[in-house]
Short mmCIF file of the C-alpha atoms (twelve columns), coordinates in Angstrom:
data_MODEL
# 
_entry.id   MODEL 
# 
loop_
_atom_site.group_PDB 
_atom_site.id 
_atom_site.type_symbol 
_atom_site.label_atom_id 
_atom_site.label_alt_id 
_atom_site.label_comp_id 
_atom_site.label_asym_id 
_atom_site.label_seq_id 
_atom_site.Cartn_x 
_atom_site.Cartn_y 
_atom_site.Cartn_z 
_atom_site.pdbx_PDB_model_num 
ATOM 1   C CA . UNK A 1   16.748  -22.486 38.923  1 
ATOM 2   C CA . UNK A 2   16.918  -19.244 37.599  1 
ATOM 3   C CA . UNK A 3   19.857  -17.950 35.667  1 
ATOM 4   C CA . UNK A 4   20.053  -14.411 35.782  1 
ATOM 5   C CA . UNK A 5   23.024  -12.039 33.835  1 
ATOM 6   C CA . UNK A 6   23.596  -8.780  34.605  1 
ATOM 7   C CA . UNK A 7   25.465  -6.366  32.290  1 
ATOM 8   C CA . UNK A 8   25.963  -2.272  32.496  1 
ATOM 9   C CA . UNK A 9   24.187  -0.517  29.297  1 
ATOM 10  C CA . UNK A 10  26.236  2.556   28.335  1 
ATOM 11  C CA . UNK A 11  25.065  5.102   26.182  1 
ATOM 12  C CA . UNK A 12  27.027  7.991   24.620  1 
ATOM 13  C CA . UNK A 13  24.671  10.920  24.546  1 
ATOM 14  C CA . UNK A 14  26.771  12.864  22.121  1 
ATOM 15  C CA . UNK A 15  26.427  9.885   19.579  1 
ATOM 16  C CA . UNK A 16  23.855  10.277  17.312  1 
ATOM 17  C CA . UNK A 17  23.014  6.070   17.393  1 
ATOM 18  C CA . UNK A 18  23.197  6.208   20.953  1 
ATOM 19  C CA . UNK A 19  21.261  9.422   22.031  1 
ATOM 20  C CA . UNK A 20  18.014  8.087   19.141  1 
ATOM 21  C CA . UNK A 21  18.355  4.772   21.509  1 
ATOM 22  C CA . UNK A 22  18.555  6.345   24.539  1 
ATOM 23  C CA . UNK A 23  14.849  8.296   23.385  1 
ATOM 24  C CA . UNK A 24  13.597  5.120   22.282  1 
ATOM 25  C CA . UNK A 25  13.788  3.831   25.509  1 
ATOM 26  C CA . UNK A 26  12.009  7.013   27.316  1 
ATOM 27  C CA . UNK A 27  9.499   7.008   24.783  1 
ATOM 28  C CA . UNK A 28  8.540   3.434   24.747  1 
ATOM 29  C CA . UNK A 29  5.684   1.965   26.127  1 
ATOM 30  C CA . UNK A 30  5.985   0.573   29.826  1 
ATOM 31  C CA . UNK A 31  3.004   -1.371  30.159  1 
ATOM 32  C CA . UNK A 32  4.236   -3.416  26.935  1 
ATOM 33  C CA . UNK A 33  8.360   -3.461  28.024  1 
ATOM 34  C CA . UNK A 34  8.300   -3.241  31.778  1 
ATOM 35  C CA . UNK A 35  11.975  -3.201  32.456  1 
ATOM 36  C CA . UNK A 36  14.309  -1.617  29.720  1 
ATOM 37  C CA . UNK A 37  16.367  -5.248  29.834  1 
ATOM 38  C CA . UNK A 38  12.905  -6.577  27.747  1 
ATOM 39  C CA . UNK A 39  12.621  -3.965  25.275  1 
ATOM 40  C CA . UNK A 40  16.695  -4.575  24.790  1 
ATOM 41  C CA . UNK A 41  16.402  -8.402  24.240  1 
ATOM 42  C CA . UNK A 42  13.507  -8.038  21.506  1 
ATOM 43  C CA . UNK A 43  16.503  -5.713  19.709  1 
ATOM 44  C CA . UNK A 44  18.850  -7.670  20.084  1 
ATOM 45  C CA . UNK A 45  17.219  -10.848 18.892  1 
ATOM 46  C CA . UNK A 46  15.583  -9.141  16.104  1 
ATOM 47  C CA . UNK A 47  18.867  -7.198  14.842  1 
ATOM 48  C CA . UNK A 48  20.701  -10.670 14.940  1 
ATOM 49  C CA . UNK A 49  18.587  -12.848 13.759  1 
ATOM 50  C CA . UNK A 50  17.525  -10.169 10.597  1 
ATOM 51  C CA . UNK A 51  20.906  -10.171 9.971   1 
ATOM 52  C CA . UNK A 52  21.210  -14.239 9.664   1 
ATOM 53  C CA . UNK A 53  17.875  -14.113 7.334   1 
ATOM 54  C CA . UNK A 54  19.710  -11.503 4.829   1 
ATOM 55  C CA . UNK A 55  23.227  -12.885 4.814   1 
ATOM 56  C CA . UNK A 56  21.579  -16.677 3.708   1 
ATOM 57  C CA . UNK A 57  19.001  -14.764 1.298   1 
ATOM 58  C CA . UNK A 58  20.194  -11.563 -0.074  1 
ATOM 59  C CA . UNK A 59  17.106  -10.766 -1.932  1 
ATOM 60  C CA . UNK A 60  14.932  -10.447 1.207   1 
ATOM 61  C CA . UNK A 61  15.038  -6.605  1.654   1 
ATOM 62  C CA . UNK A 62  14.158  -5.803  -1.681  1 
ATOM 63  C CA . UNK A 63  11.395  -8.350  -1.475  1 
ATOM 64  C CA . UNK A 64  9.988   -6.623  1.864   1 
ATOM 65  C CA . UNK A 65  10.578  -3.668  0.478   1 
ATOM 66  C CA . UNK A 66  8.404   -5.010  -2.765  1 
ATOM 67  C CA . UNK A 67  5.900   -6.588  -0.621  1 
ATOM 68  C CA . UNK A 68  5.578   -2.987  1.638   1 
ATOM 69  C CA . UNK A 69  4.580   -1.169  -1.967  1 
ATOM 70  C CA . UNK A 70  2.219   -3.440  -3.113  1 
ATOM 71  C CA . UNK A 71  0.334   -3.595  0.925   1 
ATOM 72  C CA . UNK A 72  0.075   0.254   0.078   1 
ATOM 73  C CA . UNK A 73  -1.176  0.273   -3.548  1 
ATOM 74  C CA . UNK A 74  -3.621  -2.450  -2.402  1 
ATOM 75  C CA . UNK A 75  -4.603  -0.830  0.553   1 
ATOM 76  C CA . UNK A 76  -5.247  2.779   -1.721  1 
ATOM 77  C CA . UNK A 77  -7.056  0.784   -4.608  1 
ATOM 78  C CA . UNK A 78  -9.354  -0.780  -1.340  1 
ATOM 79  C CA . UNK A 79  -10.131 2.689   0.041   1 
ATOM 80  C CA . UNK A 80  -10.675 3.876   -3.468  1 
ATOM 81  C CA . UNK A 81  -13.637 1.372   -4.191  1 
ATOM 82  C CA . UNK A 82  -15.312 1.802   -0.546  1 
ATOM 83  C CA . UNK A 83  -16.348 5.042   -2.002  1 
ATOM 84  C CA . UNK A 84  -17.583 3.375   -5.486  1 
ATOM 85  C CA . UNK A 85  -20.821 2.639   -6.491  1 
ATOM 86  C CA . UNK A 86  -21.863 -1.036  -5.673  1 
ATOM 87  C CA . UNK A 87  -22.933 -3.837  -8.611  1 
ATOM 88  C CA . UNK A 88  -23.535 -2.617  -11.946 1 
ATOM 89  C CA . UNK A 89  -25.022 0.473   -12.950 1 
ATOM 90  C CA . UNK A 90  -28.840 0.382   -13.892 1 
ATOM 91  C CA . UNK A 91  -30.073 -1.095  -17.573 1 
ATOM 92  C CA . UNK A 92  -31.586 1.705   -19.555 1 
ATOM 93  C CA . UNK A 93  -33.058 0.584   -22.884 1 
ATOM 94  C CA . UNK A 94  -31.900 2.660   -25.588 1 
ATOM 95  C CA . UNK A 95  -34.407 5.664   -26.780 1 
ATOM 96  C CA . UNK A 96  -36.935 4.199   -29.429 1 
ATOM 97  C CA . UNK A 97  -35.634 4.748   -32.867 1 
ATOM 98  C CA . UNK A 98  -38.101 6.767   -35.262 1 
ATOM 99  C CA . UNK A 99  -38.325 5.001   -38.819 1 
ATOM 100 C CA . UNK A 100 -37.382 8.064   -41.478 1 
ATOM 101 C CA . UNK A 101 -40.112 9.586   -42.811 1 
ATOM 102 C CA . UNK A 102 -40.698 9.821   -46.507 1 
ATOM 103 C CA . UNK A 103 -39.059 13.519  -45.967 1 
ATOM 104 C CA . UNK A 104 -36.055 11.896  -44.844 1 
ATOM 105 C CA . UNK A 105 -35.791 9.795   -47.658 1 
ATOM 106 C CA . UNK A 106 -36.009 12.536  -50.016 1 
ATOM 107 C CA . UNK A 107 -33.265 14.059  -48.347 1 
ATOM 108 C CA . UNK A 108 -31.075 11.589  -48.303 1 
ATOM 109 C CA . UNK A 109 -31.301 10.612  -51.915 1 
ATOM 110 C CA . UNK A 110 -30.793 14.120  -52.982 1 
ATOM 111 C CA . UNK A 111 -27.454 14.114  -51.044 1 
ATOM 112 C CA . UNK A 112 -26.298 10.553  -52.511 1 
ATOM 113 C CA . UNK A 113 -26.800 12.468  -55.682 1 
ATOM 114 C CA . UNK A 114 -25.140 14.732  -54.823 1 
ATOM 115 C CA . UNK A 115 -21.932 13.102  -53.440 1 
ATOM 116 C CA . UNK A 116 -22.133 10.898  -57.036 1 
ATOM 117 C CA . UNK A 117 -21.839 14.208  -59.144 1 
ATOM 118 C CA . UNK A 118 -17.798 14.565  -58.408 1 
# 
């Protein structure tokens, strides 16, 4: 037994709510929302039952609106390391270190002698 109701939609063309509606429904996809009577009831249902979600937790926008920043940032920081390089970089052993030369030691006693003269 089907129980069908039938109601007139009405839509104000000089309204600015109404006309952004009215292109909504011209615009929308008709293999997804065959009659317009779908696309209304998903509206409906989701505008009321939003509205019962933020008047028992009043936090709930700002929390989508929290969760919508960090989706980007994570989804920036992901694209970002695509690019970088994988694993660690490659181990290069640090250049062999000459022992000073007798030369060298000369030179750096004369300028610790130095430096002790003031």
């Amino acid at each position: 037994m089907k129980q069908i109701y039938t109601t007139t939609l009405r839509l104000n063309l000089t309204d600015e709510d109404d006309r952004r509606a009215y292109e909504h429904l011209q615009r929308m996809d008709k293999k997804q929302y065959r009659p317009y009577s779908k696309a209304i009831v998903i509206a409906i249902n989701d505008h009321f039952e939003r509205q019962a979600r933020l008047a028992s937790d009043p936090y709930l926008e700002t929390r989508e609106k929290e969760d919508a920043f960090l989706r980007q940032v994570t989804e920036a920081i992901e694209q970002g390391l695509r690019f970088a390089p994988v694993g660690m970089l490659p181990y290069t052993p640090p250049a062999t270190v000459e022992t000073p030369s007798a030369e060298d030691d000369e030179n750096i006693s004369a300028a610790l002698d130095f430096a002790d003269s003031f």
